[in-house]
C-alpha positions as CSV (number, residue, x, y, z in Angstrom):
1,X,-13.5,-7.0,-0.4
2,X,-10.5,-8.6,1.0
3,X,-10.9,-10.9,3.9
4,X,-10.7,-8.9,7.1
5,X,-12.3,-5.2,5.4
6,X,-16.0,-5.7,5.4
7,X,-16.3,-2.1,3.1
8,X,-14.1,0.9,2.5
9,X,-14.1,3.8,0.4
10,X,-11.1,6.2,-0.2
11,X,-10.3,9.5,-2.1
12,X,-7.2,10.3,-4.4
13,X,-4.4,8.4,-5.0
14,X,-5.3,4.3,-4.0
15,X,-4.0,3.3,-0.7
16,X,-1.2,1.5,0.1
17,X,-3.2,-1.3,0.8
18,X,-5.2,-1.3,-2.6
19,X,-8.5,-2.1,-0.9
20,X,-11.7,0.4,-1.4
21,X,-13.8,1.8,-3.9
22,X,-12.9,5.2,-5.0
23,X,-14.8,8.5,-5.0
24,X,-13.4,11.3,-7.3
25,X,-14.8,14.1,-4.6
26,X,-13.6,14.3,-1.3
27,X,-16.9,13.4,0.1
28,X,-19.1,15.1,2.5
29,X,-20.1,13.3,5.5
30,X,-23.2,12.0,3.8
31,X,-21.8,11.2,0.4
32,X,-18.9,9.6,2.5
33,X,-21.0,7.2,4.8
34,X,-22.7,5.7,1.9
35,X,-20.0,5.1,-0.4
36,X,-18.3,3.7,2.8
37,X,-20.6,1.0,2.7
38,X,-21.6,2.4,6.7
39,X,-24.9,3.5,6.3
40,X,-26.4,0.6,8.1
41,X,-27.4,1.2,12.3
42,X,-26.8,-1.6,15.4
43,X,-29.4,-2.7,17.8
44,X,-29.2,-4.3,21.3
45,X,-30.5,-7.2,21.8
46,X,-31.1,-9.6,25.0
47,X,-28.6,-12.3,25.5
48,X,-30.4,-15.5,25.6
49,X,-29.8,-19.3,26.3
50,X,-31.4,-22.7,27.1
51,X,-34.0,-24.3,25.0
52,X,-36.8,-22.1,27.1
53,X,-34.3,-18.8,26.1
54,X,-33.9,-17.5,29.2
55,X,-32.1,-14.4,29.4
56,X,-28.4,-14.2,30.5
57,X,-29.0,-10.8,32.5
58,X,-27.0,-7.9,32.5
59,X,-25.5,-8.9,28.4
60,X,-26.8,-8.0,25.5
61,X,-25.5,-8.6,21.8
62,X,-24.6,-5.9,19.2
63,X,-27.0,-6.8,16.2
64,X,-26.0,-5.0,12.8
65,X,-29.9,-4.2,11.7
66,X,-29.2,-4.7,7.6
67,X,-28.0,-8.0,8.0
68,X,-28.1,-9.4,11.3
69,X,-24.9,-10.5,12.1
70,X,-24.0,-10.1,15.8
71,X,-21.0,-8.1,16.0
72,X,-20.4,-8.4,20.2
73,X,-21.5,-9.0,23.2
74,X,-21.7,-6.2,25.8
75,X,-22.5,-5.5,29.2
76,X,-25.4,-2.9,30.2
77,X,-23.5,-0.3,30.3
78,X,-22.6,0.0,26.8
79,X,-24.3,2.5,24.4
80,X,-23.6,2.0,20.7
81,X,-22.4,4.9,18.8
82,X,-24.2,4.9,15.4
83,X,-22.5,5.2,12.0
84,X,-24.3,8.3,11.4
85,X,-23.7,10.0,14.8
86,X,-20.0,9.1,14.0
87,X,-19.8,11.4,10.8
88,X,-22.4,14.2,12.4
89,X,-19.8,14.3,15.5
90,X,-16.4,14.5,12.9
91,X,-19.0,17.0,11.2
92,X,-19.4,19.6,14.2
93,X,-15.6,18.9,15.5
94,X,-14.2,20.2,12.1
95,X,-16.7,22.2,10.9
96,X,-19.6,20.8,8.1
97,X,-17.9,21.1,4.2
98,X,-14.6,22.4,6.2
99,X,-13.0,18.5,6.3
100,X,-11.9,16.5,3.5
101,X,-13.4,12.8,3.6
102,X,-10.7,10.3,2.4
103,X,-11.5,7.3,4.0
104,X,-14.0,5.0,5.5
105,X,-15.0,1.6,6.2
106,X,-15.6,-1.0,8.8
107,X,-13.3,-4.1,9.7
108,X,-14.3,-7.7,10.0
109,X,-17.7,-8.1,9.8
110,X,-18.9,-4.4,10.8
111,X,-17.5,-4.5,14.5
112,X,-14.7,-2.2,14.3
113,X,-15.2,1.4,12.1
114,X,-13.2,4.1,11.4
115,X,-13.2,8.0,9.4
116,X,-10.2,9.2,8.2
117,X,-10.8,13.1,7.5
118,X,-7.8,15.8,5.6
119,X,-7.9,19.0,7.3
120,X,-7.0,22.6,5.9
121,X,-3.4,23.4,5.9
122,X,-0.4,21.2,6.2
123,X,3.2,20.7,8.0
124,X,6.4,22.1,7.0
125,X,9.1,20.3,8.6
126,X,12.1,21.3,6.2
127,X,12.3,21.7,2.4
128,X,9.4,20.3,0.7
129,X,9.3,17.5,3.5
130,X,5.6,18.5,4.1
131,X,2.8,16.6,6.2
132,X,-1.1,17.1,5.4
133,X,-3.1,17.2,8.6
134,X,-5.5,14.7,9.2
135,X,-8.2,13.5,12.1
136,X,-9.0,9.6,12.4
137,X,-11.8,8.5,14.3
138,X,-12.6,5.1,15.3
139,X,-15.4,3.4,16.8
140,X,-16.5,-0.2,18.1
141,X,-19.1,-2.3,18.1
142,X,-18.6,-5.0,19.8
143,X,-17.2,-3.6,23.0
144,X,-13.7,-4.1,23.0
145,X,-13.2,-0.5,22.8
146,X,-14.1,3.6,23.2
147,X,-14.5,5.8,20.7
148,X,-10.8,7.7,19.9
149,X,-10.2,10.5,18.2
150,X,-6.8,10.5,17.1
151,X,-4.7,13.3,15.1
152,X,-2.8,11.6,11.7
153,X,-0.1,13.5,10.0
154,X,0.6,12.0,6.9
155,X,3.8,12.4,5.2
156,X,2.9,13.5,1.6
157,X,6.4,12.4,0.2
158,X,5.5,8.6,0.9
159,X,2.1,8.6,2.6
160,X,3.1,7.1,5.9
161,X,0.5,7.6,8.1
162,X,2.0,8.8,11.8
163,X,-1.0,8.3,14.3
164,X,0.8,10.5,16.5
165,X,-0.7,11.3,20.3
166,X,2.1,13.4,21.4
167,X,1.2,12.1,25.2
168,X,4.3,13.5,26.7
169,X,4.4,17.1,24.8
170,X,0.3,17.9,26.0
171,X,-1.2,15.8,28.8
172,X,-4.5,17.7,28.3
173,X,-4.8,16.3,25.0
174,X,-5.7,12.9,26.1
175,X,-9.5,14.5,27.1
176,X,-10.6,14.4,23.5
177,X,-9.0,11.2,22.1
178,X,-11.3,8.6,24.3
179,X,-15.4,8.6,25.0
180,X,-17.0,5.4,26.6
181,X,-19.5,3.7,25.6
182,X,-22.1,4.8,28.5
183,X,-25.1,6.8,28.9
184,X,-22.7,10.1,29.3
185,X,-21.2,9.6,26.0
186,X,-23.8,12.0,24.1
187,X,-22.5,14.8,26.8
188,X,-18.7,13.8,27.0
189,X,-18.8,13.8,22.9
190,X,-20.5,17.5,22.8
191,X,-17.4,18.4,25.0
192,X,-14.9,17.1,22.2
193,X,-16.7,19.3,19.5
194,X,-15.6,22.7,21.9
195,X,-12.1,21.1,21.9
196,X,-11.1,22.1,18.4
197,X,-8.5,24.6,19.2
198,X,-6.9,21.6,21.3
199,X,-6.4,19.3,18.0
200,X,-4.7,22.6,16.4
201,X,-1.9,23.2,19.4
202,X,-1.4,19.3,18.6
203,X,-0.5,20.0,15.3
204,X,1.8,22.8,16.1
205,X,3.2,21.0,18.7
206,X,4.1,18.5,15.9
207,X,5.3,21.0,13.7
208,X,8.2,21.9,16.3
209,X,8.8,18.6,17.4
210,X,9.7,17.4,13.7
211,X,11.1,20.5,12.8
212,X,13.8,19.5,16.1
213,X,14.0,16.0,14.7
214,X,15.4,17.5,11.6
215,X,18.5,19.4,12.6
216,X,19.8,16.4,14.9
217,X,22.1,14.1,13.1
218,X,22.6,11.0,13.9
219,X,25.3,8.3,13.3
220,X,24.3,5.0,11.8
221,X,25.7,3.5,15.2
222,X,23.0,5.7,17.0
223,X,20.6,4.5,14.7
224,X,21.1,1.1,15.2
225,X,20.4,1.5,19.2
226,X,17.6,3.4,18.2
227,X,16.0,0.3,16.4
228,X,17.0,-2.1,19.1
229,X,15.7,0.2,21.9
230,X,12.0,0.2,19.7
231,X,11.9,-3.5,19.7
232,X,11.9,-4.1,16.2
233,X,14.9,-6.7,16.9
234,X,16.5,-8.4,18.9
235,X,19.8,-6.9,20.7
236,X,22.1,-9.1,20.1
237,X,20.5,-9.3,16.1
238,X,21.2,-13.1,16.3
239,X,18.4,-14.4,14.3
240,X,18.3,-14.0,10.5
241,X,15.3,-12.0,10.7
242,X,16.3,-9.7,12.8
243,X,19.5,-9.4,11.0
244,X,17.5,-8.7,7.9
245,X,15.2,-6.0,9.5
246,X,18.2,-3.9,11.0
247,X,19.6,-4.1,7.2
248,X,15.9,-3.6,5.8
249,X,16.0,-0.2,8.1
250,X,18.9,1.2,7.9
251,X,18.9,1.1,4.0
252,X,16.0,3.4,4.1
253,X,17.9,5.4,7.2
254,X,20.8,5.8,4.9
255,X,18.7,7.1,1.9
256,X,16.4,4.4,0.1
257,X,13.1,5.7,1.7
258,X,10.7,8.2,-0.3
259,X,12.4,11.9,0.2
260,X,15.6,10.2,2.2
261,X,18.0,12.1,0.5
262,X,16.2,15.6,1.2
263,X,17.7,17.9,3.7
264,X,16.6,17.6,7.3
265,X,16.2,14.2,6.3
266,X,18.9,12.3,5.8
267,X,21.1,11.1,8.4
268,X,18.7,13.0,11.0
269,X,16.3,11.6,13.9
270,X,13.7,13.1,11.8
271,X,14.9,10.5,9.1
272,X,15.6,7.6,11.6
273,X,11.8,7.9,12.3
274,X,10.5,8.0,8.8
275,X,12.9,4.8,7.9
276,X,10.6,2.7,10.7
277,X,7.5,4.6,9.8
278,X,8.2,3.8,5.9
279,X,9.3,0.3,6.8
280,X,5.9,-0.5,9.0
281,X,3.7,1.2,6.6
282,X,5.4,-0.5,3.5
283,X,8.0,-3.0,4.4
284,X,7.0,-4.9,7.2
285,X,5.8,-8.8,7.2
286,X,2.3,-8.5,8.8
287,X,0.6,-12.0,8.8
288,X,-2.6,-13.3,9.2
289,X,-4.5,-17.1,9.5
290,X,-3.7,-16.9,5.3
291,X,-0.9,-15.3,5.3
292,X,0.3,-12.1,4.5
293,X,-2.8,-9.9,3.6
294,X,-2.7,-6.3,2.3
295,X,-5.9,-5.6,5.0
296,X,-4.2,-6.8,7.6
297,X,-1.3,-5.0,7.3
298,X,-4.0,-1.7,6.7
299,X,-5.6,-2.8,10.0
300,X,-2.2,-3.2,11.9
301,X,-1.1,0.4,10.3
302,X,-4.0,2.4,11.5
303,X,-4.9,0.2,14.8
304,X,-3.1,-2.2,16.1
305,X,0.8,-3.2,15.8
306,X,2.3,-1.0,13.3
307,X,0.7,2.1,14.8
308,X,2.0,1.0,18.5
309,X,5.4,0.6,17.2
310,X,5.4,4.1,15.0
311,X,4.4,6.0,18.4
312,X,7.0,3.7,20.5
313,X,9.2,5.0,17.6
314,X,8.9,8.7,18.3
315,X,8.8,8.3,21.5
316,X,12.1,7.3,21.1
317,X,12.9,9.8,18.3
318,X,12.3,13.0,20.7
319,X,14.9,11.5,22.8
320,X,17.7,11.6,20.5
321,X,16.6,15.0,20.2
């Protein structure tokens, strides 16, 4: 595997990313764990230091039990969620044989994994500008974070991946996309799996909101703002790169990107999101201690920069609307 994805496997057509190994069945939660690489468990162990090993208290390290490799070190507090638990919980949420397993896999050396599961049904925005529903979970070992659950329409037309929260359009939505690490989390968790009809309003509420998106036009002055006002450049675009990006952009906002020329899409806020959505997801230099590296961009996509600056850019895509 590449240098930052410790295992993965996928369904369908191979990810952007080219990483994985593929399954020809979308996998159930057991068939998916195991060709995930994920069917290993994490122990805590006692902190210890000093030639006599005393014991630093109140920290203990995250232990990976196939191989040993210590993946974090944690207060006493913390309560590891286990592989397994991860897929039984994503199991009861959706309902057992009702999800669709396309991917899995852990990052770095085991301390960060993640499920990515299709749902029934998809999106219409406009046309055949359609989004298949997914529900991405991720979980950490090491302690740098809580378990999230996440809803991820993916745009079928170019298989950008949204990782959409919707914060503003359903407040209440934010009490099943976090659970602690703590001795509550069993209880909190069993809350999320009564919580389904919650991740379905979040899907309709994306359906309207996109829908919106797709009858306002918008002028390629607009659009320019709306890049600046994301942070992608600079404001007064007086670096090359920035220069380059805002060029980069707006070619896809004027037509280059995947389904650009559809109706509802083109010259539309719903196609001014899509352009930085297909430029992070596709486009956009994401660089690591070697260099660019196709896992870190898939690690920047589904966690970390890209994914920030895809919600910062429907954020400001709703306003427009």
């Amino acid at each position: 595997m590449a240098a930052n994805i410790d295992s993965m496997m996928y369904y369908g057509d191979t990810p952007w990313h080219g990483l994985g190994t593929k399954i020809e069945n979308a996998a159930t939660s057991a068939e998916a764990i195991n060709a995930a690489g994920l069917n290993w468990e994490v122990k805590l162990e006692p902190v210890t230091y000093g030639n006599d090993h005393k014991v630093a208290e109140g920290h203990n390290v995250v232990v990976r039990q196939d191989n040993g490799a210590a993946l974090g070190v944690v207060g006493n507090v913390y309560h590891p969620l286990q592989n397994k638990d991860a897929f039984s919980f994503f199991d009861a949420v959706v309902g057992e044989k009702a999800a669709m397993y396309h991917t899995a896999g852990s990052l770095g050396i085991g301390e960060k994994v993640w499920i990515l599961a299709k749902l029934p049904g998809y999106v219409r925005v406009v046309g055949d500008d359609i989004t298949e529903k997914f529900l991405l979970l991720t979980n950490t070992h090491d302690g740098s974070g809580s378990v999230k659950v996440l809803f991820s329409p993916i745009r079928v037309v170019c298989q950008n991946t949204l990782n959409l929260a919707i914060r503003e359009a359903m407040s209440s939505g934010s009490k099943i996309s976090k659970v602690k690490h703590s001795a509550s989390m069993g209880l909190r968790v069993s809350r999320i799996q009564d919580d389904l009809g919650i991740i379905s309003a979040k899907f309709g509420i994306f359906e309207q909101m996109a829908q919106r998106l797709a009858t306002v036009q918008v002028t390629q002055t607009a659009f320019a703002d709306y890049v600046k006002n994301i942070g992608m450049v600079e404001k007064d675009l007086k670096t090359t790169r920035s220069q380059n990006i805002m060029d980069e952009v707006s070619a896809l906002f004027e037509g280059r990107q995947k389904g650009g020329t559809m109706p509802g899409v083109k010259g539309t806020a719903w196609g001014a999101f899509n352009a930085v959505a297909e430029y992070v997801d596709f486009h956009r230099s994401t660089r690591s201690g070697s260099g660019n590296n196709l896992d870190t961009r898939a690690q920047s996509i589904l966690f970390g920069s890209g994914a920030a600056l895809k919600q910062e850019a429907w954020d400001k895509a709703l306003t427009l609307a």
